[in-house]
Backbone as a ProteinNet text record, in pm:
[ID]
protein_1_A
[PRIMARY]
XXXXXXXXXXXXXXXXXXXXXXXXXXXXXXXXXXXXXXXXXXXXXXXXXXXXXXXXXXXXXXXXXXXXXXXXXXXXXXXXXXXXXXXXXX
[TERTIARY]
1399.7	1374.3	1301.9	1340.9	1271.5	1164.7	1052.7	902.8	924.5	1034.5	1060.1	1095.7	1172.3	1248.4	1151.4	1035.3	938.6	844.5	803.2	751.4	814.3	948.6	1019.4	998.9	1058.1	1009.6	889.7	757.3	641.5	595.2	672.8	699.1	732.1	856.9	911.1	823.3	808.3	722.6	617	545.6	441.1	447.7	569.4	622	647.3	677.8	727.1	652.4	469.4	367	371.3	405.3	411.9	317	203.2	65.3	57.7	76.3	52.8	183.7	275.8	434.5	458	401.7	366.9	305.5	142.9	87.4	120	172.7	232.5	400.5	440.8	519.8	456.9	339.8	286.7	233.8	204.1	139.7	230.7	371.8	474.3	475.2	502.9	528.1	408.8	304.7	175.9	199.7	256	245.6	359	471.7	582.1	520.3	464.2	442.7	353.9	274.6	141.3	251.7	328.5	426.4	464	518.9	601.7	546.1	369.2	262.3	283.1	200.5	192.4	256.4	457.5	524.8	546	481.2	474.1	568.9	635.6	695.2	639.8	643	563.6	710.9	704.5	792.8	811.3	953.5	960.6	871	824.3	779.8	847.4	945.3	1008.7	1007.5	1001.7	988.3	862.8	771.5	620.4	572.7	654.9	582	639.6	761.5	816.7	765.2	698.9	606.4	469.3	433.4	335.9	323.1	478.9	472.1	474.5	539.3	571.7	452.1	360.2	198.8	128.2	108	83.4	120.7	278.3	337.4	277.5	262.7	231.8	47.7	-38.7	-159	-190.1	-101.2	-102.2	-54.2	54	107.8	-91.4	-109.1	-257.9	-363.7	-365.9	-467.1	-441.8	-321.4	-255	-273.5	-286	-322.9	-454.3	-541.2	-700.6	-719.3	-677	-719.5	-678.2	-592	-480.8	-628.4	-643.3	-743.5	-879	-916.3	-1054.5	-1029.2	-948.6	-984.9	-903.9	-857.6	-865.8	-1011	-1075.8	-1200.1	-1275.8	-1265.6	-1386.2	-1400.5	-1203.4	-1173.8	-1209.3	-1206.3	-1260.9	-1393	-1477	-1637	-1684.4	-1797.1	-1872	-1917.6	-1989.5	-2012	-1933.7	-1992.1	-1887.5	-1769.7	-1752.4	-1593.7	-1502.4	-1563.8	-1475.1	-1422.5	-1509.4	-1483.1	-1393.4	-1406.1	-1319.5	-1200.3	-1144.8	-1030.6	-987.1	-1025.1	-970.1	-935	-1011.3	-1000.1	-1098.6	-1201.4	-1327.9	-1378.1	-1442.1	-1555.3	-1699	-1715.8	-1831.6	-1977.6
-789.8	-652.9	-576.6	-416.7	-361.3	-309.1	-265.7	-165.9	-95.6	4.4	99.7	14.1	-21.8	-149.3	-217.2	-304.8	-339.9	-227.2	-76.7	30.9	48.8	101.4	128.1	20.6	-103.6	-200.8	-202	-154.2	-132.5	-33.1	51.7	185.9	150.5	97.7	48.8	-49.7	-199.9	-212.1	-178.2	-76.4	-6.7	75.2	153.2	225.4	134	57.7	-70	-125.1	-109.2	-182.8	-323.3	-347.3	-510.1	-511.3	-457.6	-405.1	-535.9	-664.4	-764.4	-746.4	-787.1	-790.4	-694.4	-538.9	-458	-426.7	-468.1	-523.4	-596.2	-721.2	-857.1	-779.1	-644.2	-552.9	-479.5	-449.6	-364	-485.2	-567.2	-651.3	-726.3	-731.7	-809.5	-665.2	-520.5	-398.9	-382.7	-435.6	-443.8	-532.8	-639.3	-764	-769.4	-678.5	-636	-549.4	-420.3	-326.5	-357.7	-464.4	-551.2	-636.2	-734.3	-780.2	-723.2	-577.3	-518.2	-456.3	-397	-316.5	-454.9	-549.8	-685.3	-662.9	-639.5	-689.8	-512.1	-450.6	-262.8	-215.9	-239.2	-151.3	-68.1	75.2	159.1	233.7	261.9	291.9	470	477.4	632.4	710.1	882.9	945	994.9	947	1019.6	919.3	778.2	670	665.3	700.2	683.6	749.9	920.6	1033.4	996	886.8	807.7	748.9	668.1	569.1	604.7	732.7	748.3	851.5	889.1	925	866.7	738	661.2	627.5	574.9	486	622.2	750.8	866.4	847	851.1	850.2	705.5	617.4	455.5	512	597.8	654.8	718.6	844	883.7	828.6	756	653.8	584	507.3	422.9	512.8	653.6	734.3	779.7	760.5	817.1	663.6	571.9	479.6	417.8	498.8	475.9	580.2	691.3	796.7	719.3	691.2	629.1	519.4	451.7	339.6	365.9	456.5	552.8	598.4	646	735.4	608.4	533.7	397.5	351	344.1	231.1	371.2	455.3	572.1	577.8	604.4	581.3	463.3	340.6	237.5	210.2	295.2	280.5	203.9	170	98	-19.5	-109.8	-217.2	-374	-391.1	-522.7	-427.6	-314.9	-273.9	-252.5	-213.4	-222.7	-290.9	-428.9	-545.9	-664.4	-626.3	-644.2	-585.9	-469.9	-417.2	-454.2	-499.6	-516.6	-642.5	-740.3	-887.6	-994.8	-902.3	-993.3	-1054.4	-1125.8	-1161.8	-1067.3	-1066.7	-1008.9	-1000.1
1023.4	980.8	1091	1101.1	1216.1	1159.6	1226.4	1179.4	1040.1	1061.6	1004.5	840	852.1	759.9	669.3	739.1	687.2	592.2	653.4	581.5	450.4	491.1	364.6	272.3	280.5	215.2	150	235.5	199.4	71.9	72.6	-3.6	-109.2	-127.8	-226.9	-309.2	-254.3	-339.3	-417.6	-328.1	-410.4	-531.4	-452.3	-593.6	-708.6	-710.2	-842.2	-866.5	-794.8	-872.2	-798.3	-747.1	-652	-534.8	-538.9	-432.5	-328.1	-389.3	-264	-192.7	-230	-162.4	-81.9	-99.7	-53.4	67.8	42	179.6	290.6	256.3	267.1	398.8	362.7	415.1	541.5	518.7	584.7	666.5	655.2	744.6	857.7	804	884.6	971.7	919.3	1037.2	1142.1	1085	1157.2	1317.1	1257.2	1384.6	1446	1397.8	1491.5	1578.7	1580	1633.8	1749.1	1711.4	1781.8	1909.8	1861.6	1980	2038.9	1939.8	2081.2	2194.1	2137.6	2212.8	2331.8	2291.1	2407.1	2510.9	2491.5	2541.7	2628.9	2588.5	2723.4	2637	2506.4	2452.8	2340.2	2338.7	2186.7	2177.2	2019.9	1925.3	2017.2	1962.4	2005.2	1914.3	1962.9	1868.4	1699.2	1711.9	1622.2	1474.7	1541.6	1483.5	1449.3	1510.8	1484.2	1362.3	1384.6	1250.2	1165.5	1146.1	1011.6	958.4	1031.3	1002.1	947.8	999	950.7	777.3	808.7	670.1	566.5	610.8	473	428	533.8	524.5	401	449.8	380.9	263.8	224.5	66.3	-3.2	1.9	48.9	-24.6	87.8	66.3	-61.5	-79	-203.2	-335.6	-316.1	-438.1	-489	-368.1	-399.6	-486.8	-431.7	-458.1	-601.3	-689.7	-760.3	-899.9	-830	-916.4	-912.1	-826.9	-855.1	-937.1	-947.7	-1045.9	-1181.7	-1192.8	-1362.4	-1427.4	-1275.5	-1340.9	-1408.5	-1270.3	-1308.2	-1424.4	-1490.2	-1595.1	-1750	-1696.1	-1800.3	-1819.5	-1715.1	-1730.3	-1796.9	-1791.1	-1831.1	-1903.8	-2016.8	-2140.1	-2224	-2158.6	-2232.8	-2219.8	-2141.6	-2136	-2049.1	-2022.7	-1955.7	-2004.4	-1928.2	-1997.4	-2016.7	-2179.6	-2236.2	-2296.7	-2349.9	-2399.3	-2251.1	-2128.6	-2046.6	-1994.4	-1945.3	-1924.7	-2059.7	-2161.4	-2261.4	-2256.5	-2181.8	-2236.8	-2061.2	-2000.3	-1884.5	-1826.6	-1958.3	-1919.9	-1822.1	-1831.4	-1740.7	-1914.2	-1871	-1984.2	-2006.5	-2110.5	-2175.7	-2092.1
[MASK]
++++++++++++++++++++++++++++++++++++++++++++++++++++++++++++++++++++++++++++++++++++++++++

């Protein structure tokens, strides 16, 4: 898979809720990009602002499900009811 390939990939899973598999995406585009730096090669620009958009959409998807949570845990309170409705122990 190329950089780009791996992102999208990255994207996707996120969108579908699969946050490690996800990462686990971003981390393989990570250590491509890292070899290829090593080896005197960097991505064209055009490839780059792709990349950085997806990471962005990727950003806001995340930001979009810390709000959902935040306002779950708020709704279920603090405490032992939150930790009850979330599955920690009491």
């Amino acid at each position: 898979m190329t950089i780009r390939e791996h992102m999208l990939e990255a994207e996707r899973l996120w969108s579908a809720g699969e946050i490690e598999a996800g990462a686990a995406a971003v981390e393989a585009a990570v250590q491509l990009a890292a070899a290829a730096e090593a080896q005197g090669a960097y991505l064209p620009p055009q490839e780059a602002r792709q990349l950085l958009e997806v990471l962005e959409r990727i950003r806001m998807h995340l930001a979009r499900e810390r709000r959902a949570l935040d306002a779950r845990l708020a709704e279920a309170g603090t405490g032992r009811r939150a930790r009850a409705a979330y599955g920690g122990s009491p």
